[in-house]
MIZA-135369 format. One record per residue (C-alpha): residue in three letters; x negated, z negated, y. Coordinates in pm, whole numbers, padded with zeros to 5 digits, always signed. Example, Ala and Ser with C-alpha at 12.3 -4.5 7.8 and 13.67 -1.06 7.14 Angstrom:
2
ALA-01230-00780-00450
SER-01367-00714-00106
% end
This chain:
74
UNK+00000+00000+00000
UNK-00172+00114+00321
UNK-00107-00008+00742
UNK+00044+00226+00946
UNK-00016+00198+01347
UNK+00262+00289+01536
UNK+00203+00427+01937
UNK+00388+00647+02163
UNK+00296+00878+02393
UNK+00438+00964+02775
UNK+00556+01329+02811
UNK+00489+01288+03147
UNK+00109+01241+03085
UNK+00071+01542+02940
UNK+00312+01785+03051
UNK+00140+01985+03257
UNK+00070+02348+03212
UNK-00237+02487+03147
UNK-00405+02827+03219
UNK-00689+02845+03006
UNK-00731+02749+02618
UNK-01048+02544+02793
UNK-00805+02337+02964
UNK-00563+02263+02669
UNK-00835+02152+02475
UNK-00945+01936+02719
UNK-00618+01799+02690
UNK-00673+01760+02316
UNK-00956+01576+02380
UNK-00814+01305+02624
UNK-00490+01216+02424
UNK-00746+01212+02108
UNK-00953+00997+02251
UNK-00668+00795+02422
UNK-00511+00717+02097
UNK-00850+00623+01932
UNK-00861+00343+02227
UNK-00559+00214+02167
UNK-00601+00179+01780
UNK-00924+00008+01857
UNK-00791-00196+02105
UNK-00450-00343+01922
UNK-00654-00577+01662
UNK-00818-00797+02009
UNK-00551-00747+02295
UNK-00152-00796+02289
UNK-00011-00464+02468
UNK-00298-00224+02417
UNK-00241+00149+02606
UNK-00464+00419+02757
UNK-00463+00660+03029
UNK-00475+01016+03012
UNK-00581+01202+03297
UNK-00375+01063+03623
UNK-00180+00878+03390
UNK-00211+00522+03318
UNK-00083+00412+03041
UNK+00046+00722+02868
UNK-00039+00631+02543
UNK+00070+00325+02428
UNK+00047+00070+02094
UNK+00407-00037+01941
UNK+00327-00237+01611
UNK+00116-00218+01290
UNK+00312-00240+00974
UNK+00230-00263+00612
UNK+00457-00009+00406
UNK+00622-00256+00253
UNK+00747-00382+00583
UNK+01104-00301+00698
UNK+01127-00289+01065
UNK+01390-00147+01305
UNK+01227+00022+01621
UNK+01484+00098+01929
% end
């Protein structure tokens, strides 16, 4: 039985529309490394989130379960 992490991300903070394949994968890169932070960050602080961009906190931790848990998430 494994842990899941569970994190949502803004729309906002990453809607935008890009011109260039360059920029979209910069993109990729920022919410990558955005959700990386927050993962890393959920087993020391309470309400872990990240910034993308001009965003603040556009990516942001919810819970980590075990797959055994049963949870209801509004």
């Amino acid at each position: 039985m494994g842990y899941a992490d569970i994190i949502y991300i803004y729309e906002d903070g990453i809607n935008r529309r890009y011109e260039t394949g360059k920029e979209q994968e910069k993109l990729n890169q920022e919410v990558g490394k955005a959700v990386l932070s927050v993962i890393k960050q959920s087993k020391f602080r309470r309400y872990p989130h990240a910034p993308v961009f001009g965003s603040g906190n556009c990516v942001n931790f919810i819970d980590d379960v075990h797959s055994t848990h049963e949870k209801l998430y509004l």
